[in-house]
FILUM-684207 format. One record per residue (C-alpha): residue number from 1; x, y, z; residue in one letter. Coordinates in pm, 1 decimal. Layout:
N
NODE  i  X  Y  Z  aa
NODE  NUM  X  Y  Z  A;
...
This chain:
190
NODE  i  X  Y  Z  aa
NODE  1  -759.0  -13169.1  -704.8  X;
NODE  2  -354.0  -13149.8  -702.0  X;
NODE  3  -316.8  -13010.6  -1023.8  X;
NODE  4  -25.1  -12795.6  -921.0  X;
NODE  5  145.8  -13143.8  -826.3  X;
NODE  6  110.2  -13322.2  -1149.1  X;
NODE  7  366.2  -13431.7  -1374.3  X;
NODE  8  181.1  -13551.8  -1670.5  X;
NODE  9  -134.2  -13321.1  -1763.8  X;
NODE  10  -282.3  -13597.1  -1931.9  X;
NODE  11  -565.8  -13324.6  -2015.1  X;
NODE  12  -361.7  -13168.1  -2214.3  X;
NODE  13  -456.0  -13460.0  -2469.1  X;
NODE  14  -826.0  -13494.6  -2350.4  X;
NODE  15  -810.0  -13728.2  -2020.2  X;
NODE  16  -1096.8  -13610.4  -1813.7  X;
NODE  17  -924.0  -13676.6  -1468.5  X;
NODE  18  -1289.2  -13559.1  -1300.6  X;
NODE  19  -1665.0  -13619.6  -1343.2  X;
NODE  20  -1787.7  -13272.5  -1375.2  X;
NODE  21  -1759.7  -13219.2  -1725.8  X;
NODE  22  -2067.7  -13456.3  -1728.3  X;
NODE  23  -2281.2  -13197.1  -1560.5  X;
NODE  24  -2041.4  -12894.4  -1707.6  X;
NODE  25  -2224.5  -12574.8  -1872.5  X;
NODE  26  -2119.3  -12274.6  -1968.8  X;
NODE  27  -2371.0  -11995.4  -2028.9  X;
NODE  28  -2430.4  -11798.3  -2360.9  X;
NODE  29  -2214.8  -11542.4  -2214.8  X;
NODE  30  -1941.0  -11731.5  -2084.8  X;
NODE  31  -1929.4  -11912.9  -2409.0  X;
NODE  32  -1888.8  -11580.3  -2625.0  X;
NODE  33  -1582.3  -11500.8  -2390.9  X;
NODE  34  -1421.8  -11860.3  -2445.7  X;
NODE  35  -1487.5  -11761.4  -2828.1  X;
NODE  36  -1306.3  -11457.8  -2767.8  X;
NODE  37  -999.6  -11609.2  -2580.5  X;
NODE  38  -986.2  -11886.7  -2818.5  X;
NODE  39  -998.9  -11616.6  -3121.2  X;
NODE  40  -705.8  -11396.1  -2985.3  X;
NODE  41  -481.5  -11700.4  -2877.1  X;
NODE  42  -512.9  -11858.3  -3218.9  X;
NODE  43  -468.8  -11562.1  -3366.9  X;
NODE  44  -176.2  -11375.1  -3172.1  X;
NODE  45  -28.7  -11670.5  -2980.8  X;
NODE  46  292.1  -11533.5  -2873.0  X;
NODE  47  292.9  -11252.4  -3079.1  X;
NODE  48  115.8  -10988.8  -2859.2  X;
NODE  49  177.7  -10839.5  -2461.4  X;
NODE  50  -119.9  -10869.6  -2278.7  X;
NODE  51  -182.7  -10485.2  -2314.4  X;
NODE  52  -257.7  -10548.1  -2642.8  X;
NODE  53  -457.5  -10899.9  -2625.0  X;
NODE  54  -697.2  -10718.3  -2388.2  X;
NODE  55  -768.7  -10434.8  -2653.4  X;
NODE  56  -804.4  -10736.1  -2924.3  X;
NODE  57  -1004.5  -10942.3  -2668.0  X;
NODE  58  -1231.8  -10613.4  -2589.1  X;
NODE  59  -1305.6  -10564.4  -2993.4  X;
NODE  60  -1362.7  -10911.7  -3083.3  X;
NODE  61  -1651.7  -10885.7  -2779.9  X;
NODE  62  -1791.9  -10558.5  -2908.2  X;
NODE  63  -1743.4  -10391.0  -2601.7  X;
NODE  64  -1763.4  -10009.1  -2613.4  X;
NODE  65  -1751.4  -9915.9  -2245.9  X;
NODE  66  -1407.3  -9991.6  -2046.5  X;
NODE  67  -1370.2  -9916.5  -1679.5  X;
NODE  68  -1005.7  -9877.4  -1536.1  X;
NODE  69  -1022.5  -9970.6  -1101.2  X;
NODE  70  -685.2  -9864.5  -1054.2  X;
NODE  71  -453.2  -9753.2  -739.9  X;
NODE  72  -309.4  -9422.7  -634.7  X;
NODE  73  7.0  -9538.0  -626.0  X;
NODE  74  -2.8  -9604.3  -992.2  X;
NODE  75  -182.4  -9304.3  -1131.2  X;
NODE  76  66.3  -9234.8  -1392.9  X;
NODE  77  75.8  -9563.9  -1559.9  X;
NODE  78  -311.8  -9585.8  -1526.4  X;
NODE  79  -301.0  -9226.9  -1710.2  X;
NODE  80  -90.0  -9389.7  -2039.6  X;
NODE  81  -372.5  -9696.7  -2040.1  X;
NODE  82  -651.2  -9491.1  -2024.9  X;
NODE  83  -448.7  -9272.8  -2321.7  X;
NODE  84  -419.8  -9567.7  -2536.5  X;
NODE  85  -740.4  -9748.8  -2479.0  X;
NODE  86  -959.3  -9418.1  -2525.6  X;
NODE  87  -806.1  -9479.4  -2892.3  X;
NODE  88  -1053.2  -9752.3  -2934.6  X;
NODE  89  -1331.0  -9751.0  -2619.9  X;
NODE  90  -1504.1  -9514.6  -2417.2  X;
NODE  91  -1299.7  -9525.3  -2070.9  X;
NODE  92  -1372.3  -9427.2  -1748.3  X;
NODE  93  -1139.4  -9470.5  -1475.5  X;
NODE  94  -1190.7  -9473.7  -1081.4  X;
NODE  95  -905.1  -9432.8  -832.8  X;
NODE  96  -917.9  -9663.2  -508.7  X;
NODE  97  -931.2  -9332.1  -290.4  X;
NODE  98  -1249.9  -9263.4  -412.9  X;
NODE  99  -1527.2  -9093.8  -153.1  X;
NODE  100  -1174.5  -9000.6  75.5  X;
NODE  101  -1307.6  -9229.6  313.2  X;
NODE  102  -1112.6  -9175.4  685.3  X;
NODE  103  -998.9  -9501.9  816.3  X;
NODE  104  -1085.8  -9428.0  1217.4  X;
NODE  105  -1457.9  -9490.0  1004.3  X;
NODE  106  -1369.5  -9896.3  953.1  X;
NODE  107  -1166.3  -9921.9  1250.1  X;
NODE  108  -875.9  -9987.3  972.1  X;
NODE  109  -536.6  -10010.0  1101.2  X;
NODE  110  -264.3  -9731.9  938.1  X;
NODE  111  65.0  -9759.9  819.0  X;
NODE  112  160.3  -9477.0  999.9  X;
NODE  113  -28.2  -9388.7  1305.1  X;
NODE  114  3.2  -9064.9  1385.1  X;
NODE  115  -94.3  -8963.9  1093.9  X;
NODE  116  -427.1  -8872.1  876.9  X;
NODE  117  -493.1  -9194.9  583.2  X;
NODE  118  -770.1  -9210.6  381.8  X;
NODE  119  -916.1  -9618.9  298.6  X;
NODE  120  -926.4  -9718.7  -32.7  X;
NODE  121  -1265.9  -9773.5  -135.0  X;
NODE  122  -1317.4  -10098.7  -404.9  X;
NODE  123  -1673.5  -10113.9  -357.8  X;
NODE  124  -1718.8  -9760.7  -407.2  X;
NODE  125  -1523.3  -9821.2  -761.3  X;
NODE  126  -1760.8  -10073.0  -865.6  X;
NODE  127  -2083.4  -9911.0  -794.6  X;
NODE  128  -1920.1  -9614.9  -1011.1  X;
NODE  129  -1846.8  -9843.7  -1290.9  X;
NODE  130  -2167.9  -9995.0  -1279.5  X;
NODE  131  -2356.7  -9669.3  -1271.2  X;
NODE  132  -2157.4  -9579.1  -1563.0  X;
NODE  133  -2224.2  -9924.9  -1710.8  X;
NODE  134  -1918.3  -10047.4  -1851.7  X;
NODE  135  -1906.8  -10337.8  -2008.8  X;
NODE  136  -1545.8  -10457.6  -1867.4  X;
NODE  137  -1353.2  -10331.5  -1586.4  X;
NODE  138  -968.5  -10365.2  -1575.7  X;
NODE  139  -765.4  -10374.8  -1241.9  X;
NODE  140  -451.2  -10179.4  -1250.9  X;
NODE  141  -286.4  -10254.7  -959.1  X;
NODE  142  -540.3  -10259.1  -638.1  X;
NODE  143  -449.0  -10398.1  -337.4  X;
NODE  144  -472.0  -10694.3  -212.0  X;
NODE  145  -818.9  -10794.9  -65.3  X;
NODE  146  -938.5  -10478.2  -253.1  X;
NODE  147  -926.6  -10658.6  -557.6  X;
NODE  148  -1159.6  -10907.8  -475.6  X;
NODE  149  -1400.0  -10683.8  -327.6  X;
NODE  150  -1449.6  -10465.2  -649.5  X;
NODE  151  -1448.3  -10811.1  -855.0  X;
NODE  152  -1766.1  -10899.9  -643.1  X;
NODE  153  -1913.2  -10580.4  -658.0  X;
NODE  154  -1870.3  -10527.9  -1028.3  X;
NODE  155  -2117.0  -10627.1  -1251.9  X;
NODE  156  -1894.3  -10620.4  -1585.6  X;
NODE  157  -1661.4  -10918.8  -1620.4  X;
NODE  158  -1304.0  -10798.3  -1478.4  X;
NODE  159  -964.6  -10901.3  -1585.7  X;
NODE  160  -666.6  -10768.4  -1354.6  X;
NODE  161  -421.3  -10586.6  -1613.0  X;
NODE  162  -130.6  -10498.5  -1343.2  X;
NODE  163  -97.6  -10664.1  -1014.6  X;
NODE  164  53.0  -10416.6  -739.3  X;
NODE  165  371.3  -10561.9  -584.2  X;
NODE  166  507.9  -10285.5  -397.2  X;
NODE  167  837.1  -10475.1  -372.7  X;
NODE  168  906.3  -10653.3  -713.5  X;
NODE  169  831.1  -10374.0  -944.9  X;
NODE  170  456.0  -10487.7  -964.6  X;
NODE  171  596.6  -10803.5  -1115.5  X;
NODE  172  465.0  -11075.9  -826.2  X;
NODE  173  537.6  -11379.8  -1042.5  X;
NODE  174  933.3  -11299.2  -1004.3  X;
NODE  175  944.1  -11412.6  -637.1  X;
NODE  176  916.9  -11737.1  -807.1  X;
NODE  177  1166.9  -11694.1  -1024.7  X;
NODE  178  1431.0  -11561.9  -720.6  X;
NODE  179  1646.7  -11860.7  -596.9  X;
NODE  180  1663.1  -11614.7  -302.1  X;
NODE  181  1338.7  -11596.9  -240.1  X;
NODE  182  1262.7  -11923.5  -298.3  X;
NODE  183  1499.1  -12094.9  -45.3  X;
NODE  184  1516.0  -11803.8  272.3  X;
NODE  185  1181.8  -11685.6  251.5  X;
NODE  186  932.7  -11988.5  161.8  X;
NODE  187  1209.6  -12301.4  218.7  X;
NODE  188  1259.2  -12440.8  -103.6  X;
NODE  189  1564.5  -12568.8  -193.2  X;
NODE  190  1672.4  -12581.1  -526.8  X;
């Protein structure tokens, strides 16, 4: 599949360009969270930031339990989610330094060696969310790598509120939208 590459998205008006819709199922849960998306795009298409699509998405679900995985670094802005979604949900938040795990333990490599770091600890933010049995978990802003370890380890659905990008202002789509970037760093002319 080269879907990136094409120029038509012929799905878009129902061509099938594969056979596995033959053999395609979604389970009963997976189908009441294409219900959901398909409720709040046909409802609010365009008309709401993702902020407040997940708080729409999270109602029309009936969930009652939110769990917030988010990073150190952005403590304060995972403060002002947990402050509006506790308007609506039960929330309980985990930051990655959880357990103040030593690196020297993992054999981790620091950003500054001389001195004392703690590992963040995704797994460790899972099990804690699980334990408290949340029914979705929201990343704000774990690291790379991290990410996908507390999406495997979590046994709520997750959806990833707030990507970190230390350099673009947590905004990682805008390196594609940077003619500078685009032709010095990856080699894409315009």
């Amino acid at each position: 599949m080269k879907c990136a590459s094409c120029t038509h998205k012929e799905c878009r008006e129902g061509k099938d360009c594969t056979t596995i819709t033959e053999t395609l199922a979604y389970t009963e849960d997976e189908q009441a969270l294409m219900k959901a998306a398909s409720e709040i795009e046909a409802r609010y298409y365009m008309k709401k930031t993702r902020l407040e699509e997940l708080i729409l998405f999270a109602k029309e679900m009936g969930y009652k339990r939110i769990g917030l995985a988010f990073c150190i670094g952005l403590s304060n802005e995972a403060g002002i989610i947990a402050k509006i979604l506790k308007k609506d949900f039960k929330v309980f938040s985990v930051c990655c330094k959880v357990c103040g795990i030593q690196k020297e333990k993992f054999n981790l490599k620091k950003i500054s060696p001389e001195n004392f770091e703690v590992t963040c600890n995704p797994k460790a933010q899972a099990i804690l969310l699980n334990e408290k049995q949340t029914e979705l978990n929201i990343i704000v802003g774990l690291c790379m790598g991290h990410d996908i370890i507390f999406t495997k380890n979590s046994i709520a659905p997750v959806t990833t509120l707030l990507v970190k990008d230390r350099v673009l202002a947590h905004n990682p789509v805008g390196v594609i939208y940077s003619r500078y970037y685009l032709k010095n760093k990856f080699g894409l002319a315009d």
